[in-house]
C-alpha positions as semicolon CSV with decimal commas, in nm:
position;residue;x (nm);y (nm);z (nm)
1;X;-1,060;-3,159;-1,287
2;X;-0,906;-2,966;-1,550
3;X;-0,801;-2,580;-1,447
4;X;-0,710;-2,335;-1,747
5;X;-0,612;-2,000;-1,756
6;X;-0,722;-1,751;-1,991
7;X;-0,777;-1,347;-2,051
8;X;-1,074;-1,249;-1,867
9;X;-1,381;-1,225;-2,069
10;X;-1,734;-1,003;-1,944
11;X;-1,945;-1,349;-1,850
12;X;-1,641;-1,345;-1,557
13;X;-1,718;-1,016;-1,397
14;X;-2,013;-1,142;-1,183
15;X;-1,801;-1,414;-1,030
16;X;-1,488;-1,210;-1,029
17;X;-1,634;-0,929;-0,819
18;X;-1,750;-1,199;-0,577
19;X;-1,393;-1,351;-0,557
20;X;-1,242;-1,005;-0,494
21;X;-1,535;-0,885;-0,228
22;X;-1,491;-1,251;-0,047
23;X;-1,130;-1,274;-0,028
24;X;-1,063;-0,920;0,052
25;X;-1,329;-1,003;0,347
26;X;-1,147;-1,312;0,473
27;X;-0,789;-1,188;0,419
28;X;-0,780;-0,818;0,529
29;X;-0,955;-0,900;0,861
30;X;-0,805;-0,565;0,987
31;X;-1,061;-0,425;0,758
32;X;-1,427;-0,382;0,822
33;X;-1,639;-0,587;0,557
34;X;-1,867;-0,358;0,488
35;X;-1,583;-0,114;0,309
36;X;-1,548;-0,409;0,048
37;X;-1,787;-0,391;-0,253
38;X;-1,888;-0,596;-0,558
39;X;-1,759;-0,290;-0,739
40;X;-1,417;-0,276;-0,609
41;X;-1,348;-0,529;-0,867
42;X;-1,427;-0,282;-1,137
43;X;-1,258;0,045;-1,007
44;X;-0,947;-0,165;-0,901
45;X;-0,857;-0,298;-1,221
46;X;-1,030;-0,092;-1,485
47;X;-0,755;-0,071;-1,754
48;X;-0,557;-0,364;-1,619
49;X;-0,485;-0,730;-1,844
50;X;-0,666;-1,005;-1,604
51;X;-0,602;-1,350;-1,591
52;X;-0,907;-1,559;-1,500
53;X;-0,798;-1,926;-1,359
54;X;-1,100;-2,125;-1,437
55;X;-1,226;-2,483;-1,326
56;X;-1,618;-2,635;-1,411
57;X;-1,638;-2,343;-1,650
58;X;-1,631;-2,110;-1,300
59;X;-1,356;-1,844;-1,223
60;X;-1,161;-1,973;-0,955
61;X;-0,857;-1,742;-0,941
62;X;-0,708;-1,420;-1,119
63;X;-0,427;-1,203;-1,163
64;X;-0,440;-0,792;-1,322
65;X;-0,147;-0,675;-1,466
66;X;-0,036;-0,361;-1,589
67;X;0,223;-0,471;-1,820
68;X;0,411;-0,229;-1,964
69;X;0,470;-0,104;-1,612
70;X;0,584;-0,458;-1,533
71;X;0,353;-0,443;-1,189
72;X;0,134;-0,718;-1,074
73;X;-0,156;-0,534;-0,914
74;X;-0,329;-0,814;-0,731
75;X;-0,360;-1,199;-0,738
76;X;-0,681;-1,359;-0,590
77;X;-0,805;-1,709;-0,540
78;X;-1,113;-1,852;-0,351
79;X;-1,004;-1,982;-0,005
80;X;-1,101;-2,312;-0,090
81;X;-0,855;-2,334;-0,403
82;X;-0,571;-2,213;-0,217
83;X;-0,286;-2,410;-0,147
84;X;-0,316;-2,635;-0,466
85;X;-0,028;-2,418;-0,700
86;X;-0,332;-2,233;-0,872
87;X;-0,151;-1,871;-0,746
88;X;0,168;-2,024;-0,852
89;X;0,042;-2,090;-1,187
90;X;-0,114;-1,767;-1,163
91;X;0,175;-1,534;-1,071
92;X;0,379;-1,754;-1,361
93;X;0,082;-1,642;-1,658
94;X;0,121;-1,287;-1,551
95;X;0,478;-1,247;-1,573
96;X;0,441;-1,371;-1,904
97;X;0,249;-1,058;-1,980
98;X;0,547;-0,840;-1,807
99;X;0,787;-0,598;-2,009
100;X;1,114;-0,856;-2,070
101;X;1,313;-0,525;-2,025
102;X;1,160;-0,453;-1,662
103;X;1,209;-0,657;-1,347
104;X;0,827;-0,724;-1,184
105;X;0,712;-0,589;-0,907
106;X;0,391;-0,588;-0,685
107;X;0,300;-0,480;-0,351
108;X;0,200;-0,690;-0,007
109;X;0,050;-0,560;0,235
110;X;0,295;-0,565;0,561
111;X;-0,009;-0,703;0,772
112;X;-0,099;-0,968;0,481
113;X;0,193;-1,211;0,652
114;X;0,057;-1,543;0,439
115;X;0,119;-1,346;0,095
116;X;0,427;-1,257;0,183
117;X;0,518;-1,568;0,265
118;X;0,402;-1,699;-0,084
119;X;0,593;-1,456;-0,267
120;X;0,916;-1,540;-0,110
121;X;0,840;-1,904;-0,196
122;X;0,792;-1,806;-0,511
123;X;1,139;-1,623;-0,501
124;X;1,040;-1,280;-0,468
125;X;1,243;-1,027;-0,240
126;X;1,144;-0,718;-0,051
127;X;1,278;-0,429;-0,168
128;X;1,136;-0,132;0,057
129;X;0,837;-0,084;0,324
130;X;0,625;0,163;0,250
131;X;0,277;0,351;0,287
132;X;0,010;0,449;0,077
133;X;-0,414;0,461;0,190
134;X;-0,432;0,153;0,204
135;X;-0,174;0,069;0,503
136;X;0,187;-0,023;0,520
137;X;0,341;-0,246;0,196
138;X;0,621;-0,426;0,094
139;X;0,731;-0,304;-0,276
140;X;0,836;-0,696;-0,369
141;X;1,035;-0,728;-0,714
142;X;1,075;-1,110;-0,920
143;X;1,351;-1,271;-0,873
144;X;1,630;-1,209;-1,172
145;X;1,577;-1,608;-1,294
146;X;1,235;-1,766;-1,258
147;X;1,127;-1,886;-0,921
148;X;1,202;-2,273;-0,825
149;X;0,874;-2,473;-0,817
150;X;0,759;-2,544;-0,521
């Protein structure tokens, strides 16, 4: 099965605010369900460049960027697509999109132990803990050369 990634385009919305709502369900089980809504997708990332992995002609992944900021807001891929490089390949597109004179950055959620994990695979390092509404973070940065593939 062939996977592409591309810029986001409206006919993704639908499917994207169903990614966002679903994962945000499964992965921030610290969080009631019911405070995550098909519209999150659209408040979160109005004004943001998105990345839509597709497969079958279906969204199956994404990453928003702000990228003259250099920050990669979020990266989200159906459960059943993890684990097969697709954030990899992801997190690799939007850095792309990042100002070559900033270093990336993003932030985990301290309680969201599997991204973290991923990042540091991916060679990214902690650089403080923190707190905004949302809970405690890690403010992660790239690493200075691109990340070994793993």
């Amino acid at each position: 099965m062939e996977i592409w990634i591309r810029p986001l385009i409206e006919t993704d919305r639908p499917a994207l605010r169903r990614l966002y709502q679903r994962v945000r369900d499964v992965t921030f089980h610290w969080q009631p369900a019911s405070s995550h809504r098909l519209s999150d997708f659209d408040t979160a990332h109005r004004g943001e460049t998105v990345l839509v992995a597709v497969a079958d002609d279906q969204p199956i992944g994404f990453a928003a960027v702000w990228p003259e900021e250099s920050f990669i807001h979020s990266l989200f891929v159906w459960p059943e697509w993890q684990g097969r490089g697709l954030g990899r390949d992801l997190l690799r597109a939007a850095l792309r999109l990042c100002d070559p004179a900033r270093r990336p950055t993003l932030k985990c959620l301290v309680r969201n132990a599997r991204a973290r994990a991923f990042y540091e695979a991916q060679g990214w390092a902690v650089l403080v803990e923190t707190h905004d509404p949302d809970g405690d973070y890690w403010l992660m940065a790239a690493p200075a050369s691109p990340a070994p593939m793993t």
